[in-house]
ROSE-4610 file (N, C-alpha, C; in Angstrom, 1 decimal, always signed):
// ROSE-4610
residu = [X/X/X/X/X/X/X/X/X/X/X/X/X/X/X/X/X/X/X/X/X/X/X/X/X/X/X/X/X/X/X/X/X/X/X/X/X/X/X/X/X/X/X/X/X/X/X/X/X/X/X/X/X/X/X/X/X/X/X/X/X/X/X/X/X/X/X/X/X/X/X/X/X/X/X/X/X/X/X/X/X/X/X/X/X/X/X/X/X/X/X/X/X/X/X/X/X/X/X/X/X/X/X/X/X/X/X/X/X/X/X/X/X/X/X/X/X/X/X/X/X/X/X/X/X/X/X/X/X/X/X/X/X/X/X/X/X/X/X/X/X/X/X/X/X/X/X/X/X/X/X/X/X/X/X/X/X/X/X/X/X/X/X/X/X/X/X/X/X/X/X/X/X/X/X/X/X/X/X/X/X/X/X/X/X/X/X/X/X/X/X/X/X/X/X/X/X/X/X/X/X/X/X/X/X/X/X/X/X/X/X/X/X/X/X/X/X/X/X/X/X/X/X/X/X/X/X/X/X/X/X/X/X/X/X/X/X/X/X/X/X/X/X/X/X/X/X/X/X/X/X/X/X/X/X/X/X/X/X/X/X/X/X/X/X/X/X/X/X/X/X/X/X/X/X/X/X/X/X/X/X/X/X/X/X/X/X/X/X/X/X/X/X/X/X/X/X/X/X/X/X/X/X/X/X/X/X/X/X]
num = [1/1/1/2/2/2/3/3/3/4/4/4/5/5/5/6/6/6/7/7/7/8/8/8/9/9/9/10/10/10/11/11/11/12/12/12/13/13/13/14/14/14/15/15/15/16/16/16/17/17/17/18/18/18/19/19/19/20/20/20/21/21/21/22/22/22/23/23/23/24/24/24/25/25/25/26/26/26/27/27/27/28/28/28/29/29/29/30/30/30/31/31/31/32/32/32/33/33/33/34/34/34/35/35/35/36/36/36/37/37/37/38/38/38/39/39/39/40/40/40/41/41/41/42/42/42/43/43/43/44/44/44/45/45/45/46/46/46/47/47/47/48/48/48/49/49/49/50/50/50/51/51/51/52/52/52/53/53/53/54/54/54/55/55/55/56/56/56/57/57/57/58/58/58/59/59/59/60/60/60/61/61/61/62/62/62/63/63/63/64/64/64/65/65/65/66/66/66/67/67/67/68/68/68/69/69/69/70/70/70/71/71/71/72/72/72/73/73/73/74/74/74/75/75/75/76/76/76/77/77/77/78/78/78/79/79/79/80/80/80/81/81/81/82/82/82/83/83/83/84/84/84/85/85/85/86/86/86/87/87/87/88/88/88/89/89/89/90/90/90/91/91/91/92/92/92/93/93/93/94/94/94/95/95/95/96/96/96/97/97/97/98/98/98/99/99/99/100/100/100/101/101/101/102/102/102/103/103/103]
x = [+0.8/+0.0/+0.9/+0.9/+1.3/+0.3/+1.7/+1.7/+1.7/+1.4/+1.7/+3.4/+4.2/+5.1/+5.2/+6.8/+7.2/+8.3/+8.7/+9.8/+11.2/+12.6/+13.2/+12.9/+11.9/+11.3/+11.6/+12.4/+12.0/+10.9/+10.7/+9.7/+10.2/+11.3/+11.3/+11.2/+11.3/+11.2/+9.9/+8.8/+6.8/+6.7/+7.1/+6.4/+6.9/+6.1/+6.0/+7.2/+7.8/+8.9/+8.3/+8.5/+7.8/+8.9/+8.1/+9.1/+8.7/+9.7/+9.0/+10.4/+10.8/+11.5/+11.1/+11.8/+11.1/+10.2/+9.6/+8.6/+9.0/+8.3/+9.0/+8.1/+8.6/+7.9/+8.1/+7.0/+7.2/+7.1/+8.0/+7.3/+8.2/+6.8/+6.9/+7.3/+7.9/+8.2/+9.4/+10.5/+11.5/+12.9/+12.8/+13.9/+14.3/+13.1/+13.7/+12.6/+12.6/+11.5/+11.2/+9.2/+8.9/+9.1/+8.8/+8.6/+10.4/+11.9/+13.1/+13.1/+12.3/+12.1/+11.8/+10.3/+9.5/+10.4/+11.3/+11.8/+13.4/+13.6/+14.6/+14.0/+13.1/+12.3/+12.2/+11.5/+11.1/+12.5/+13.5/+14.8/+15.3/+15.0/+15.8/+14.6/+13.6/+12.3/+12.9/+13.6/+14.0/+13.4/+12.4/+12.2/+13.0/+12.7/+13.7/+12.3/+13.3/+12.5/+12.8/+11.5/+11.5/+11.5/+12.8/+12.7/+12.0/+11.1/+10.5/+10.5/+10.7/+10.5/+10.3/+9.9/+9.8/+11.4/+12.4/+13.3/+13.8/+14.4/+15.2/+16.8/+17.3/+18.6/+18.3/+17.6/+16.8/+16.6/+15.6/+15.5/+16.3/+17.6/+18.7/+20.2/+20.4/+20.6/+20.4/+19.1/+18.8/+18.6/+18.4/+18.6/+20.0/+21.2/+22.8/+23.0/+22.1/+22.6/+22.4/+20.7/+20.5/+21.0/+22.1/+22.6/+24.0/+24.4/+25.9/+26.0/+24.6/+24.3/+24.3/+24.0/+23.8/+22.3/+21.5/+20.1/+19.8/+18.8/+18.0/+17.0/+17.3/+16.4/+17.2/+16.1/+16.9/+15.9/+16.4/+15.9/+15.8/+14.3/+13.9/+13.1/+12.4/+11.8/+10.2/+9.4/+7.7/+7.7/+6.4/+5.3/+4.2/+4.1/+2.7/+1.1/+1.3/-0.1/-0.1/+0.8/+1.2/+0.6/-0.7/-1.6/+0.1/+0.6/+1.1/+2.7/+3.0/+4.1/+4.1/+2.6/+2.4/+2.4/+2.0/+2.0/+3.1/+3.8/+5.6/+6.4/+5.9/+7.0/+6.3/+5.2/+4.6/+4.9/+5.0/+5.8/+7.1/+7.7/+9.3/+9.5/+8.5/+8.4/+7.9/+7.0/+6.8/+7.9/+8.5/+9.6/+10.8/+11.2/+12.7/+12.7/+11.3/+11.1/+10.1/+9.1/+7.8/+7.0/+6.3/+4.5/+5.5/+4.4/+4.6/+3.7/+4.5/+3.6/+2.8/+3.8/+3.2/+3.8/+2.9/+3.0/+2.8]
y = [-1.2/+0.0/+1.2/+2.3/+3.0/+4.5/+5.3/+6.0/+7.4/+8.0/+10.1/+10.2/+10.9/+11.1/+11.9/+11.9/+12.3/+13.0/+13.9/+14.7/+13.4/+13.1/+12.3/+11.0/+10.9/+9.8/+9.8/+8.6/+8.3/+7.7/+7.9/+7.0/+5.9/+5.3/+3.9/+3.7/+4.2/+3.7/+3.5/+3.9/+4.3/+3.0/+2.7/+1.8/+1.1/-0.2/-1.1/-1.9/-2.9/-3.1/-3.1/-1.9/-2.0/-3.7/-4.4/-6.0/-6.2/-5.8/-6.1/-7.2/-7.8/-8.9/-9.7/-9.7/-10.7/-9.7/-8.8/-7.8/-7.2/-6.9/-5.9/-4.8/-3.2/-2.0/-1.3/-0.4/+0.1/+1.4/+2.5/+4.3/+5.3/+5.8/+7.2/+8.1/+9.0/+10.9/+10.2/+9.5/+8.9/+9.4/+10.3/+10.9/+12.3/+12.1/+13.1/+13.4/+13.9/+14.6/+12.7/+13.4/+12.3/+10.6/+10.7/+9.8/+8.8/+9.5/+8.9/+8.6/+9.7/+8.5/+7.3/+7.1/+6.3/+5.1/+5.1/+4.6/+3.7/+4.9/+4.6/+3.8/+3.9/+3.2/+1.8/+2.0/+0.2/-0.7/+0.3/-0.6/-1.1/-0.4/-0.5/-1.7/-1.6/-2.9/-4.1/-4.2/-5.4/-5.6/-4.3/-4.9/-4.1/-5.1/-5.0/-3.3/-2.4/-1.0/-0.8/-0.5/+0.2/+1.9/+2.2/+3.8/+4.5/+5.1/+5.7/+7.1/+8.3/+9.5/+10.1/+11.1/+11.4/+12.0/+12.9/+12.8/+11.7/+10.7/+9.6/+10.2/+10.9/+11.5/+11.2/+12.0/+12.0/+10.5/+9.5/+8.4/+7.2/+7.6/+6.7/+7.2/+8.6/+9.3/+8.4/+8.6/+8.1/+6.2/+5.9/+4.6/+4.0/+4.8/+4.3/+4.6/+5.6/+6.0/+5.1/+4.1/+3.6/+2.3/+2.0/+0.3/+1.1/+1.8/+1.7/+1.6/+2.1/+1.7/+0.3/-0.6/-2.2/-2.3/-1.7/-1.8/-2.4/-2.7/-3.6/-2.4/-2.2/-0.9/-1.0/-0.2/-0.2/+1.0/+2.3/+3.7/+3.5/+4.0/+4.3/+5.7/+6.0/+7.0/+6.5/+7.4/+7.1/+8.3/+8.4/+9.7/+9.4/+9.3/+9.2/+9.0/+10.0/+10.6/+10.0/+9.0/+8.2/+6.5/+6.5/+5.0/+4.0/+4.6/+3.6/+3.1/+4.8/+4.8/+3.2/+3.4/+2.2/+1.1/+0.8/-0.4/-1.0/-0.5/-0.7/-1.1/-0.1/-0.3/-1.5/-1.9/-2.8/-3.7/-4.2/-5.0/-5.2/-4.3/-4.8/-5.1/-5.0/-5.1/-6.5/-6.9/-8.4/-9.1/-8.7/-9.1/-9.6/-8.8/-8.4/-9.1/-8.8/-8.8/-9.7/-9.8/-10.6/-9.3/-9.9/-9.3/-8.2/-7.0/-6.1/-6.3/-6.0/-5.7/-4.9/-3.6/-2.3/-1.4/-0.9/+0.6/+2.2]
z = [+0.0/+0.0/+0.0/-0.6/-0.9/+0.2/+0.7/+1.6/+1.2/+2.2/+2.0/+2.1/+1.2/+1.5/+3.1/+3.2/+4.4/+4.4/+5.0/+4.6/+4.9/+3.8/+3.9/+3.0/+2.4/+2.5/+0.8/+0.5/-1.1/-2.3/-3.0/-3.4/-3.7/-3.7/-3.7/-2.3/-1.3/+0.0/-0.1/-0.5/-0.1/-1.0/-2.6/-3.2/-3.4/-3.6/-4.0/-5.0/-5.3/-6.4/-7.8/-8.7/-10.3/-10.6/-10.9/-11.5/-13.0/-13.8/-15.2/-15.9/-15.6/-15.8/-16.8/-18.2/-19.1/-19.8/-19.7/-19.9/-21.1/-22.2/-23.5/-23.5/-23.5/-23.3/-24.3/-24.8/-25.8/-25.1/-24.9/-24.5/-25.3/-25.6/-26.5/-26.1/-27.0/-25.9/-25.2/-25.5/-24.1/-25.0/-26.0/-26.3/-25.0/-24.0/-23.2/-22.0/-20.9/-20.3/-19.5/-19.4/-19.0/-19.7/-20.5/-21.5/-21.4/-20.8/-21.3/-19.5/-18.6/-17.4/-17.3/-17.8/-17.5/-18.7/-19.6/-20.1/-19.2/-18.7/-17.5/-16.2/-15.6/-14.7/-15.2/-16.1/-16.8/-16.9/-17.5/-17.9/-16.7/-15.6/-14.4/-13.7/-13.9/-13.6/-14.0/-15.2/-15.9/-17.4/-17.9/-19.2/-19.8/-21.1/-22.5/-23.0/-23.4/-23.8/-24.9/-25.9/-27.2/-26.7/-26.8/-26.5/-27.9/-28.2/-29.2/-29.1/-30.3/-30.3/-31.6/-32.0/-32.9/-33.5/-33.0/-32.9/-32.7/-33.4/-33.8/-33.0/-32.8/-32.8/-31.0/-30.4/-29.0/-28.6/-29.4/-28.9/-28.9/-30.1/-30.2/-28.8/-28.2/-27.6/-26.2/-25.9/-24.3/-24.3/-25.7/-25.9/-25.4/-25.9/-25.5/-24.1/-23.6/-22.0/-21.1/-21.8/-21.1/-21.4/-22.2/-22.8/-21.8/-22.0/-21.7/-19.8/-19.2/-17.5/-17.1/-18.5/-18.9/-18.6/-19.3/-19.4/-20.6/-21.1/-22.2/-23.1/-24.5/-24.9/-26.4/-27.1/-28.3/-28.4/-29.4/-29.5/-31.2/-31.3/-32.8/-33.0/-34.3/-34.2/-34.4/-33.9/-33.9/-34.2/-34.9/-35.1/-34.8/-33.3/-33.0/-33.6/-34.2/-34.9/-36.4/-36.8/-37.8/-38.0/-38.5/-38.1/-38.7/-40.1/-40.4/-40.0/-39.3/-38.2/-37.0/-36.3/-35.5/-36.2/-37.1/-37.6/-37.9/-39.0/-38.7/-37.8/-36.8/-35.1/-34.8/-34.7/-33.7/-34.6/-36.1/-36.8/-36.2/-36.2/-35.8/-34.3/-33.7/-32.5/-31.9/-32.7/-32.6/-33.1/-34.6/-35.4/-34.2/-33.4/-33.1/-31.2/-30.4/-29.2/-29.1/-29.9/-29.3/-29.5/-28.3/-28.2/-27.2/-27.0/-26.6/-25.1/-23.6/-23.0/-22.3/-22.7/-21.5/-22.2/-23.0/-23.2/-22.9]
């Protein structure tokens, strides 16, 4: 169960273990900001990350930051708002990792 913070207090101290072990993630926006967190978080959970951005330069970028820590991730580009952008990635995405599980 998850608590009020407290002054001193970390959030990994309050929650729970995120366990994505085995796990393949796909997150967008992770050439930077929230999106290269929540990218960072999962890697550090244990799944294998599809770092995605529309800047390709950004998502291949936070992709090596997070391989050369000895994380699991490979950085490509998405365009969101692209039906046939998704279709592609989630091709190579089945292609290369399997099924996808948490995006």
């Amino acid at each position: 169960m998850l608590t009020s913070p407290r002054a001193g207090d970390s959030r990994r101290e309050r929650e729970p273990g995120l366990r994505l072990g085995g796990r393949v993630a796909l997150v967008t926006g992770a050439g930077s900001g929230i999106g290269g967190a929540c990218a960072t978080r999962f890697t550090e959970a244990g799944a294998f990350v599809w770092v995605t951005d529309v800047n390709e330069d950004a998502a291949s970028s936070t992709a090596a930051e997070l391989t050369s820590g000895g994380h699991s991730c490979r950085g490509a580009a998405l365009y969101v708002s692209d039906e046939e952008a998704w279709i592609r990635m989630l091709d190579e995405v089945m292609r290369e990792s399997g099924p996808l599980d948490v995006l």
